[in-house]
Backbone as a ProteinNet text record, in pm:
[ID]
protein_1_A
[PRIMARY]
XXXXXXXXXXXXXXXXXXXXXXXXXXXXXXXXXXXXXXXXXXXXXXXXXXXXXXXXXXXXXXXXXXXXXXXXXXXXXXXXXXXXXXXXXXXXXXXXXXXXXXXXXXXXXXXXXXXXXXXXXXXXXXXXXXXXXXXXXXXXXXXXXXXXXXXXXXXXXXXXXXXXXXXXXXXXXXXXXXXXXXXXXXXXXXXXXXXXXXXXXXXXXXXXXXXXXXXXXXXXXXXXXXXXXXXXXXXXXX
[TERTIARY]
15.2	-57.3	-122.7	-68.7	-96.1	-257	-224.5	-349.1	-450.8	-452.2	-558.2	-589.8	-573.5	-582.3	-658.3	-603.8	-628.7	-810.5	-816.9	-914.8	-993.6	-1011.6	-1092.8	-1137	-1026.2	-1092.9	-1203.1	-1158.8	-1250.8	-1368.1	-1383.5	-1534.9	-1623.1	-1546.2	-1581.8	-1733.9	-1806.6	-1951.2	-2045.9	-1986	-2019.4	-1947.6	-1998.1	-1916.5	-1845	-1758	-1731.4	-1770.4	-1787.3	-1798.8	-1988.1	-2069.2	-2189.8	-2231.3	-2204.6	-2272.6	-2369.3	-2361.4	-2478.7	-2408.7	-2499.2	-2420.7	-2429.7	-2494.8	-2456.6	-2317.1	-2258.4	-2119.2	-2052.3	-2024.7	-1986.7	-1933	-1826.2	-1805.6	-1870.5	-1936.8	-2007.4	-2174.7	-2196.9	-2389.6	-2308.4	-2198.6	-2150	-2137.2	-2124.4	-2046.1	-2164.9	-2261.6	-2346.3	-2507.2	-2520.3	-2649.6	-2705.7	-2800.2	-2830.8	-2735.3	-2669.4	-2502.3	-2446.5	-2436.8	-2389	-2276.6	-2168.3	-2059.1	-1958.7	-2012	-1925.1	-1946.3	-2080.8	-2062.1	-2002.6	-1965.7	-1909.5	-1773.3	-1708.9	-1576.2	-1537.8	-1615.6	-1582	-1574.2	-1701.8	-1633.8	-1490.3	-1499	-1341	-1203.3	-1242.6	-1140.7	-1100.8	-1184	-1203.2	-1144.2	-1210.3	-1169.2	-1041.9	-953	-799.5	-765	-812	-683.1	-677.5	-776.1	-779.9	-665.3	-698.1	-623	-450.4	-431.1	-315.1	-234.1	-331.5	-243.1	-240.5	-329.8	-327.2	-206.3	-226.8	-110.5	16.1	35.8	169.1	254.6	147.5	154.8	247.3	141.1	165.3	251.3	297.7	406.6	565.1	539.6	659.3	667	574.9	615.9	667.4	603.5	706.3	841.8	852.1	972.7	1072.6	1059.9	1177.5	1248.3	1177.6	1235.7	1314.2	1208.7	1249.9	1403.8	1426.1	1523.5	1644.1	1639.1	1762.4	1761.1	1664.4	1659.3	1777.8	1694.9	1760	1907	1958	2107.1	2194.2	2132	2193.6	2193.1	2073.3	2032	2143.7	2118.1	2251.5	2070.4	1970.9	1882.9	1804.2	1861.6	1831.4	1866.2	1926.8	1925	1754	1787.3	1638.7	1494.7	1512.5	1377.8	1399.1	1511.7	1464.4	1442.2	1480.3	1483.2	1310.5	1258.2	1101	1024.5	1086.9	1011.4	996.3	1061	1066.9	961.6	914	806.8	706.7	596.2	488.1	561.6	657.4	713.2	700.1	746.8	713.7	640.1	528.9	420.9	326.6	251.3	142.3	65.1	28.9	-69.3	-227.4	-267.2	-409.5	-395.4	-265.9	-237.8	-205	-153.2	-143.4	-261.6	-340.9	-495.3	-556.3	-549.4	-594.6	-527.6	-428.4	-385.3	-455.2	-426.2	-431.3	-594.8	-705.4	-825.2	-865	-764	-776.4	-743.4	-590.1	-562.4	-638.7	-684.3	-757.6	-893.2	-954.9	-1065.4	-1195	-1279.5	-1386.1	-1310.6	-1238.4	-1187.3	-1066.6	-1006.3	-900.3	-917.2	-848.4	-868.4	-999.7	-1086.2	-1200	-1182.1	-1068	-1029.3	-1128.3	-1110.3	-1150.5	-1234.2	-1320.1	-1415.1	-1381.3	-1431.6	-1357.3	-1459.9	-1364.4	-1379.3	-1252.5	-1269.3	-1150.5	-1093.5	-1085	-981.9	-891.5	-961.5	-913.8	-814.4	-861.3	-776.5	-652.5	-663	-551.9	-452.2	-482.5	-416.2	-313.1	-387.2	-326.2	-227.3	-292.9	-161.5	-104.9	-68.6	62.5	169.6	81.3	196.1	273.7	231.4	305.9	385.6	331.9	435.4	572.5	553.5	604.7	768.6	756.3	917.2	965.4	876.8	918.5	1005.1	935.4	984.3	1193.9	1121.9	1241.2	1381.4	1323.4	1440	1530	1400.9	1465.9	1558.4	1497.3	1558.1	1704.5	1708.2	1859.2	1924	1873.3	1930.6	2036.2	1948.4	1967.8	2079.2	2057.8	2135.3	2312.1	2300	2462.9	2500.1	2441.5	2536.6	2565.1	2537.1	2541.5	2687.8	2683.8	2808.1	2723.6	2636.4	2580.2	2610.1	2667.5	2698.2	2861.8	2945.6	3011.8	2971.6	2874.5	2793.4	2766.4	2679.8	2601.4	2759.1	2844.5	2930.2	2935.4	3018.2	3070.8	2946.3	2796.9	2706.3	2721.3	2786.7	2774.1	2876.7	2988.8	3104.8	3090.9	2965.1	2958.5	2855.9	2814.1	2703.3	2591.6	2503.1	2418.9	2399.8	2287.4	2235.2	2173	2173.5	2119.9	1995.3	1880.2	1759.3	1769.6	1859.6	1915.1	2002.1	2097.6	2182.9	2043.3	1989.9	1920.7	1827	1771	1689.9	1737.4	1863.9	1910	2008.7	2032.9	2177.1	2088	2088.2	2056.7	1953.3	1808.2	1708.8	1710.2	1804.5	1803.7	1926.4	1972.4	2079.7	1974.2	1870	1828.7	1684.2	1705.5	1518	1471.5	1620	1568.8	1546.2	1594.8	1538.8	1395.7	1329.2	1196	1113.7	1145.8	1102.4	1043.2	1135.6	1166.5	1082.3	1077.1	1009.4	855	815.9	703	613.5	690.1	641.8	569.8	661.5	657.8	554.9	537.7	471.2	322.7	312.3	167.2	110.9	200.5	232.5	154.7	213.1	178	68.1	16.3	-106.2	-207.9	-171.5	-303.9	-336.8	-255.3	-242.9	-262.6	-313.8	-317	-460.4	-471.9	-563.1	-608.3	-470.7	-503.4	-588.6	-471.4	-546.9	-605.3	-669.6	-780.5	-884.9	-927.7	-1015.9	-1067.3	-898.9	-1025.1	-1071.4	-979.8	-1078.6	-1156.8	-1151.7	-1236.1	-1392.1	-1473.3	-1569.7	-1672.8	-1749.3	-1797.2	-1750	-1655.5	-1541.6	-1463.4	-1494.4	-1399.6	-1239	-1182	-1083.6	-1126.9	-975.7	-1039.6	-1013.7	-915.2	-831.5	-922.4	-1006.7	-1112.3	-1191.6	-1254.9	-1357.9	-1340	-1248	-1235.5	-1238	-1170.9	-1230.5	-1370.3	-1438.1	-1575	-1631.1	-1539.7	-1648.3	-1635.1	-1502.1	-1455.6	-1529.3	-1562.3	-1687.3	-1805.9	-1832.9	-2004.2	-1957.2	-1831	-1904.9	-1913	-1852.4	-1863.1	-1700.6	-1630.9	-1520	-1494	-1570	-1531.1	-1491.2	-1594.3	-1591.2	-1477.4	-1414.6	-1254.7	-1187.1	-1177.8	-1064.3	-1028.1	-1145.3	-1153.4	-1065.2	-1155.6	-1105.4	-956.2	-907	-763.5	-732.7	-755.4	-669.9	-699.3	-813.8	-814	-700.9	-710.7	-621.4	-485.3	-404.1	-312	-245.8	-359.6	-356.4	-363.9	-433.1	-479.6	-304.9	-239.1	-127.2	-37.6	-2	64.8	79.8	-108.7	-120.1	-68.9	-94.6	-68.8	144.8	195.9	306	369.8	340.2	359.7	297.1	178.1	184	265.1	295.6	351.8	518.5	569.5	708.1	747.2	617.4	616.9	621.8	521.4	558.2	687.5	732.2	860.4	969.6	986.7	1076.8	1072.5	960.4	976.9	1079.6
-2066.9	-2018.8	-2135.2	-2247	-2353	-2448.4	-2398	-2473	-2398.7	-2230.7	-2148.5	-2205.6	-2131.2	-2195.8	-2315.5	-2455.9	-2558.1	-2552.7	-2496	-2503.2	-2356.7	-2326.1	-2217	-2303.7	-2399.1	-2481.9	-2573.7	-2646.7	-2716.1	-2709.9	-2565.4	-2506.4	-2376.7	-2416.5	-2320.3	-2321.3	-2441.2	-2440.9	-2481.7	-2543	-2644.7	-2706.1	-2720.6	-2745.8	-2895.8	-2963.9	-3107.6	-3197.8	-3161	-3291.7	-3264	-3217.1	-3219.3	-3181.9	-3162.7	-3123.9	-2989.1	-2926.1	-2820.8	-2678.2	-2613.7	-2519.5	-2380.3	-2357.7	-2257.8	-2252.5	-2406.8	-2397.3	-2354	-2337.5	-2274.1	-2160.2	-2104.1	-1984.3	-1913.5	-1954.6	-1847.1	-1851.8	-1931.2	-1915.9	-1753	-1782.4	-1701.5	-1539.7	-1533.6	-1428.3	-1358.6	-1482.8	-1386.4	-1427.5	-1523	-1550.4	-1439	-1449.8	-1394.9	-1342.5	-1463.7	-1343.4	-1220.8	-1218.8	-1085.4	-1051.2	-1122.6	-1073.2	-981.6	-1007.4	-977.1	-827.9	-754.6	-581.2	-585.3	-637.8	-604.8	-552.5	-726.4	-710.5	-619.1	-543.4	-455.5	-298	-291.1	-175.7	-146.6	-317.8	-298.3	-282.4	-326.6	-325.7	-175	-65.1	44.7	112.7	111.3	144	133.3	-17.3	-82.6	-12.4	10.1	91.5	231.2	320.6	438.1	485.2	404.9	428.2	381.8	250.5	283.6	355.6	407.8	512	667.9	678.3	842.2	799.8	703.8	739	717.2	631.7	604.8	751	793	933.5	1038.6	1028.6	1132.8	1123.8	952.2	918.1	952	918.3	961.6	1085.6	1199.2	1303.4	1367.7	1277.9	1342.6	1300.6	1186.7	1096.3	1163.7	1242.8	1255.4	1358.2	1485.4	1567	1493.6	1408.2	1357.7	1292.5	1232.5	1123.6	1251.5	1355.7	1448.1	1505.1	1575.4	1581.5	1462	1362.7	1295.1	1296.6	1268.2	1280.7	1380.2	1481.4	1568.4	1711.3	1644	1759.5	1631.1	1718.9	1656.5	1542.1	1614.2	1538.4	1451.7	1356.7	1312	1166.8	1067.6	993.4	977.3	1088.5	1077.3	1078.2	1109.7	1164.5	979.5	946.8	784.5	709	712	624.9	591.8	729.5	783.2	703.2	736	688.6	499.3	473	321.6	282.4	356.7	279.3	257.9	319	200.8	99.7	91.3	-67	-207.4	-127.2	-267.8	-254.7	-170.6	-197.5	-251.1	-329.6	-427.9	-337.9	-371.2	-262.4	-187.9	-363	-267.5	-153.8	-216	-62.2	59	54.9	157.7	272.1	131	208	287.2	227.7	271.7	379.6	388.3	510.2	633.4	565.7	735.6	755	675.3	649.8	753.1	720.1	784.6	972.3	994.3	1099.4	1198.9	1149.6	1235.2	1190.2	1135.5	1055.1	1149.4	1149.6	1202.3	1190.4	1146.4	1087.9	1191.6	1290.7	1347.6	1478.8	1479.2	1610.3	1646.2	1535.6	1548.5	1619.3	1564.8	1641.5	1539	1392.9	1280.4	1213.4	1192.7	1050.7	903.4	810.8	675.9	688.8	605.5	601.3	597.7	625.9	633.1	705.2	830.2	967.9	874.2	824.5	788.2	689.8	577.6	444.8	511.7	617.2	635.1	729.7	836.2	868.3	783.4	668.1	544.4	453.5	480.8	384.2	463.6	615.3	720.6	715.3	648.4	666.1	542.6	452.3	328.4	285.4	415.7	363.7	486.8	566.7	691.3	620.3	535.4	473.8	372	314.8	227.6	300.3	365.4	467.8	544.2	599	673.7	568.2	449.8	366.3	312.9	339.8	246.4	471.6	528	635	665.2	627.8	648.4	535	392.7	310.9	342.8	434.3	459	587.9	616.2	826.6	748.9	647.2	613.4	543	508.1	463.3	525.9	595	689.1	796.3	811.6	948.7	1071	1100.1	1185.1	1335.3	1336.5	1497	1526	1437.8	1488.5	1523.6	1430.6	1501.5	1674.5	1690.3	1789.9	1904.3	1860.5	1985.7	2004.1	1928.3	1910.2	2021	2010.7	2084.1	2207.3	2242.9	2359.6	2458	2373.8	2438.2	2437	2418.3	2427.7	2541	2585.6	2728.5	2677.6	2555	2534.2	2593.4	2623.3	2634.3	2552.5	2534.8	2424.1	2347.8	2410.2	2366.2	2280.1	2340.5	2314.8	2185.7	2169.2	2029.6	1935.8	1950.5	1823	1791.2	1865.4	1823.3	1747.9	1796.8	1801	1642.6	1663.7	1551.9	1438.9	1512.6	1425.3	1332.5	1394.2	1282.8	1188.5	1224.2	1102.4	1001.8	1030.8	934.4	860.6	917.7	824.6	808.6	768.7	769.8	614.3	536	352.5	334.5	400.9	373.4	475.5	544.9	599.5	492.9	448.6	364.3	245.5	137.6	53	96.9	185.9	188.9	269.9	294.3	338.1	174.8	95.3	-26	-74	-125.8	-158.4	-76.7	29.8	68.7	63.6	45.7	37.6	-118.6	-183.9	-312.9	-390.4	-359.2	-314	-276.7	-138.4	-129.1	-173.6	-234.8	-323.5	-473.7	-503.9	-602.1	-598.8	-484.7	-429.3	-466.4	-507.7	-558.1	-517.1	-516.8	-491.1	-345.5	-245.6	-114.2	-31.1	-122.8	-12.1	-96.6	-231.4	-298.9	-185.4	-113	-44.1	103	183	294.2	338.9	183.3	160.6	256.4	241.4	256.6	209.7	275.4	195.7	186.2	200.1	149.1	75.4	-22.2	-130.9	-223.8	-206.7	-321.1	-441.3	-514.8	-611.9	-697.2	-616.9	-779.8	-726.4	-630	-689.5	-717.1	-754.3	-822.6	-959.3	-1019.3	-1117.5	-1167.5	-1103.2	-1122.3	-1140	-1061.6	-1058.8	-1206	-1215	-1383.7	-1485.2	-1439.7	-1645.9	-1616.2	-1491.1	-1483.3	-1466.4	-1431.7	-1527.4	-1639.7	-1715.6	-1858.2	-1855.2	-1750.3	-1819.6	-1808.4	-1922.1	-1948.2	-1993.7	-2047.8	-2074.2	-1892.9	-1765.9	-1656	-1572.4	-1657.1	-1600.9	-1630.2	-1783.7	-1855.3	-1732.8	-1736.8	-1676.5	-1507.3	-1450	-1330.6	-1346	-1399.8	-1424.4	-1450.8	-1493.2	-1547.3	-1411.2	-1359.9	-1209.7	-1149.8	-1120.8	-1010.8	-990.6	-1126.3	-1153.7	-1153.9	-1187.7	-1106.7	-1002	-907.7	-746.4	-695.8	-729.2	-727	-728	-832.1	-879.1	-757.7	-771.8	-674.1	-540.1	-455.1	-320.9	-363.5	-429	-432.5	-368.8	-475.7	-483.7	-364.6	-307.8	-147.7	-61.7	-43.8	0.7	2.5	-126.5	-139.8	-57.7	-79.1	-79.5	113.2	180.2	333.9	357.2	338.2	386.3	395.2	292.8	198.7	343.1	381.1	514.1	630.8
-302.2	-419.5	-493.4	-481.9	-594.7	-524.2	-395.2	-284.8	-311.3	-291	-336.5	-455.7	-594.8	-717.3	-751.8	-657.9	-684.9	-604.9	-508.6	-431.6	-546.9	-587.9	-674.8	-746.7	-833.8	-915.9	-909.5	-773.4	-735.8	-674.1	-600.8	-564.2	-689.2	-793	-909.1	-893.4	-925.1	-963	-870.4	-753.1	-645.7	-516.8	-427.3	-316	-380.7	-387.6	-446.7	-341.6	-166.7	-85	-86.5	-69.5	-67.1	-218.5	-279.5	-467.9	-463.4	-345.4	-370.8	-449	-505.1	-578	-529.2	-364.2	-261.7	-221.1	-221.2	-163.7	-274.2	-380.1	-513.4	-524.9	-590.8	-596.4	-707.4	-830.7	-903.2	-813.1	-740.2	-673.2	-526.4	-478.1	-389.8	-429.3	-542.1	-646.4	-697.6	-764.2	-847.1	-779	-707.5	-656	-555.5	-471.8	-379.8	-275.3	-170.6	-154.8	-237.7	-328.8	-435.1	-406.3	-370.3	-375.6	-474.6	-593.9	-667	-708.3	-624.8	-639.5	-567.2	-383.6	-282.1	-354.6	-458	-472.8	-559.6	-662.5	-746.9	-696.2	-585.5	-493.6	-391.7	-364.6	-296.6	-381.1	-485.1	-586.4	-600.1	-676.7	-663.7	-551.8	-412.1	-326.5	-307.7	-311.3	-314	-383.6	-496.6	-629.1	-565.5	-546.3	-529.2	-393.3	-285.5	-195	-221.2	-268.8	-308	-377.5	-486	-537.7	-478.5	-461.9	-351.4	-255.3	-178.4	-62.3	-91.5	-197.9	-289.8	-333.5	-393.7	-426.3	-360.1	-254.8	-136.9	-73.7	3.4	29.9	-25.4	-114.2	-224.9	-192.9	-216.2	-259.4	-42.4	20.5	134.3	199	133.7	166.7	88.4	-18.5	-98.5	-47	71.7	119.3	251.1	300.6	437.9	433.1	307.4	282.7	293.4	224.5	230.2	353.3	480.7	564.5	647.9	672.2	715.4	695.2	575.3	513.1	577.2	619.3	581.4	701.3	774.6	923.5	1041.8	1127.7	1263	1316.8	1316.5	1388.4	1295.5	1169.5	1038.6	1138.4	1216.8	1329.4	1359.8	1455.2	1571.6	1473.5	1362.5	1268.8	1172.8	1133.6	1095.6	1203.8	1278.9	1413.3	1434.7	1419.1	1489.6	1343.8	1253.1	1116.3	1099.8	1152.1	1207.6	1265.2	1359.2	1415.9	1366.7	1245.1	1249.2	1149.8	1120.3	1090.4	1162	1289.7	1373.8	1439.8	1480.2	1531.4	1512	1568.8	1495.4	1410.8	1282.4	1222.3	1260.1	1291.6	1387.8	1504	1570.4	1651	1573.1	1456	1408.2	1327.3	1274.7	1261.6	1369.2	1529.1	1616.8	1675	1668.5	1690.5	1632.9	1465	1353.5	1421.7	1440.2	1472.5	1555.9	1692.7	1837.3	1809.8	1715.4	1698.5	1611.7	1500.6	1402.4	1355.9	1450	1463	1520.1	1557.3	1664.1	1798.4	1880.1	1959	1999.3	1884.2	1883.9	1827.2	1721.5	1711.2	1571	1550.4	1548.3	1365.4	1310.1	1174.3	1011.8	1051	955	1021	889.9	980.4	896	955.8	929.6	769	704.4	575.2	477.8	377.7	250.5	277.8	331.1	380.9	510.8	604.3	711.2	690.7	548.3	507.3	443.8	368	287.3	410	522.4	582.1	649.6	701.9	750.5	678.5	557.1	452.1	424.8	444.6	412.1	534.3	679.4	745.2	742.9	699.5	737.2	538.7	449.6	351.4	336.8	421.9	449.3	446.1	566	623.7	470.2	442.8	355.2	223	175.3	83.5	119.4	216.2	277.4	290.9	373.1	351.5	255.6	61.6	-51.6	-41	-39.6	-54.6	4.3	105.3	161.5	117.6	96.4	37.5	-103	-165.2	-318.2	-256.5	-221.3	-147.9	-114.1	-31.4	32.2	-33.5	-208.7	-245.2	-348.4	-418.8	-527.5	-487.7	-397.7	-366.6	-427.6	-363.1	-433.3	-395.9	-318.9	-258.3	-375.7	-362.1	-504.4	-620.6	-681.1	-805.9	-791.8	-640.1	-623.1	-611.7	-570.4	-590.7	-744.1	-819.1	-917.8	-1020.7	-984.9	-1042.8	-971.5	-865	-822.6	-872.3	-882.2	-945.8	-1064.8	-1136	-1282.6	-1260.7	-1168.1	-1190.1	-1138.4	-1098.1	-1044.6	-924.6	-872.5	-764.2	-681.5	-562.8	-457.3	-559.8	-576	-593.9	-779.9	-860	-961.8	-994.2	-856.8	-830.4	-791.4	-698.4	-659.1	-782.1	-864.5	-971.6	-1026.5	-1109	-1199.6	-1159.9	-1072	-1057.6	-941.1	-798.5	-689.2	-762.1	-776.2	-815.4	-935.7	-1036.8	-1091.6	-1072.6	-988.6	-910.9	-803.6	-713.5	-684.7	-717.5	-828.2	-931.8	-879.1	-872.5	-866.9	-717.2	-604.5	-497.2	-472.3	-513.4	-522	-584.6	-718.3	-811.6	-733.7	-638.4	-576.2	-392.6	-367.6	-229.2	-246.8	-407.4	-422.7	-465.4	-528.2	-590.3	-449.1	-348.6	-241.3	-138.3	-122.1	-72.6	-111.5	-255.9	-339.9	-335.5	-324.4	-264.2	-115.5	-43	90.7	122.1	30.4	43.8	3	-108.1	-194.2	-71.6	-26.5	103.9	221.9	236.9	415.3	452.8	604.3	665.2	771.7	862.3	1023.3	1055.4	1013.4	1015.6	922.5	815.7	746.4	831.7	866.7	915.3	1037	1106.9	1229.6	1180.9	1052.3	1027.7	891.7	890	718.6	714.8	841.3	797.7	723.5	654.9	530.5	416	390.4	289.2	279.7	217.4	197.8	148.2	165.4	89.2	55.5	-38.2	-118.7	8.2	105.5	203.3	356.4	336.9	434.3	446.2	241.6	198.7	206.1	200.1	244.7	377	469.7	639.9	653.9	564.5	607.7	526.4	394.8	344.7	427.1	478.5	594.2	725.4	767.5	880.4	851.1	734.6	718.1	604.4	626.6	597.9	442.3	371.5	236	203.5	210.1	204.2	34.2	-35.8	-186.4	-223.1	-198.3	-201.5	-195.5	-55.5	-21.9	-99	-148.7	-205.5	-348	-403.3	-534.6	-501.3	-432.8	-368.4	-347.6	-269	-236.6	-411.3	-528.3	-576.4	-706.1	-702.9	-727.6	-715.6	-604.4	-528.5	-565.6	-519	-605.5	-787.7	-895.5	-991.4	-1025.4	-890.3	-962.4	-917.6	-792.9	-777.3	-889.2	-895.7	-1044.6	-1143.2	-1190.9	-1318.9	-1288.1	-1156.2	-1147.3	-1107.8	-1096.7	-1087.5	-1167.9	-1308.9	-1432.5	-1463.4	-1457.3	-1519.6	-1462.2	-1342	-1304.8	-1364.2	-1366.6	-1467.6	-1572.6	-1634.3	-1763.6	-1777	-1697.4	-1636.7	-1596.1	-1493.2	-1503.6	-1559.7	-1644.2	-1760.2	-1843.2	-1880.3	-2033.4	-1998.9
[MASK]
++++++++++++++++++++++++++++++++++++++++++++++++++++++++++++++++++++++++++++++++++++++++++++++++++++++++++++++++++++++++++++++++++++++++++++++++++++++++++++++++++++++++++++++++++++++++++++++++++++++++++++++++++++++++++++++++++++++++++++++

């Protein structure tokens, strides 16, 4: 972080080994290059998609996580949920690409629908994991009697008792997952489309060559991080 930073500073106005002010990050930003609509659409784009699939994620992990708990085939269904973890991510773009692509079943076209489908499957596991994390240690199926033998009903215990026993592992694998996605590269790069991220706006400045552009970008990125952390905190905290 301190190398980025230090290097922003020093290509702020001008390249420092030749003095020209093309090599510069404000001639890169606001001159003829024009980077800096590129970066305000990717920004946009970054926020939007992380929070839709954050969203969405969450809201399917929270069934999956009791599934799991709690079905005989809750094993074979995390086991399966594992994998785009460790799969390289561009394969995982290419997959969702191949399956619900023109190519497949012909449902999305590459773009913002296609980026955020892609970042639901790979924050799907993440989620689920802070979820069972939070589930085996709570003892939460005693609570859920203890509400049943008080007159609750199934749908009544888990409201009422299960989810806010595990509110901090949702809390904790939604952060992370919004996380993740504000950072992702490999596979929105293959079904981005014409829509951008901020982290494959940057791929594109260090391949045409305006690298002061990146530095800045990279050191962007990392604050907008930060800041939505911290809003984010500061939301769930109430």
């Amino acid at each position: 972080i301190a190398v980025v930073l230090s290097s922003v500073i020093i290509y702020w106005s001008a390249d420092p080994y030749t003095g020209r002010i093309e090599g510069g990050i404000l001639y890169q930003l606001f001159g003829p290059p024009n980077y800096f609509n590129s970066l305000t659409r990717a920004t946009l784009t970054s926020i939007i998609v992380a929070l839709i699939s954050t969203y969405i994620a969450m809201c399917i992990s929270i069934p999956l996580s009791f599934i799991i708990e709690r079905r005989w085939y809750g094993r074979i269904l995390r086991t399966t949920l594992k994998v785009p973890m460790i799969i390289p991510s561009s394969s995982l773009g290419l997959s969702v690409m191949l399956l619900w692509g023109p190519s497949g079943l012909n449902l999305i076209e590459s773009g913002i629908w296609m980026i955020i489908l892609t970042h639901i499957v790979f924050s799907v596991p993440v989620i689920v994991e802070s979820i069972i994390a939070a589930y085996e240690g709570s003892g939460i199926e005693m609570y859920e009697e203890s509400a049943r033998t008080l007159g609750a009903d199934a749908y009544n215990a888990i409201e009422t008792v299960s989810l806010p026993l595990i509110k901090g592992g949702i809390i904790t694998g939604s952060i992370l997952s919004f996380t993740r996605s504000l950072g992702e590269t490999g596979a929105t790069f293959i079904v981005m489309g014409r829509d951008i991220t901020i982290p494959v706006l940057v791929v594109n400045m260090v391949e045409g060559l305006a690298v002061p552009a990146a530095l800045f970008t990279s050191t962007y990125l990392l604050a907008l991080s930060l800041i939505m952390l911290a809003i984010i905190r500061v939301v769930t905290k109430r």
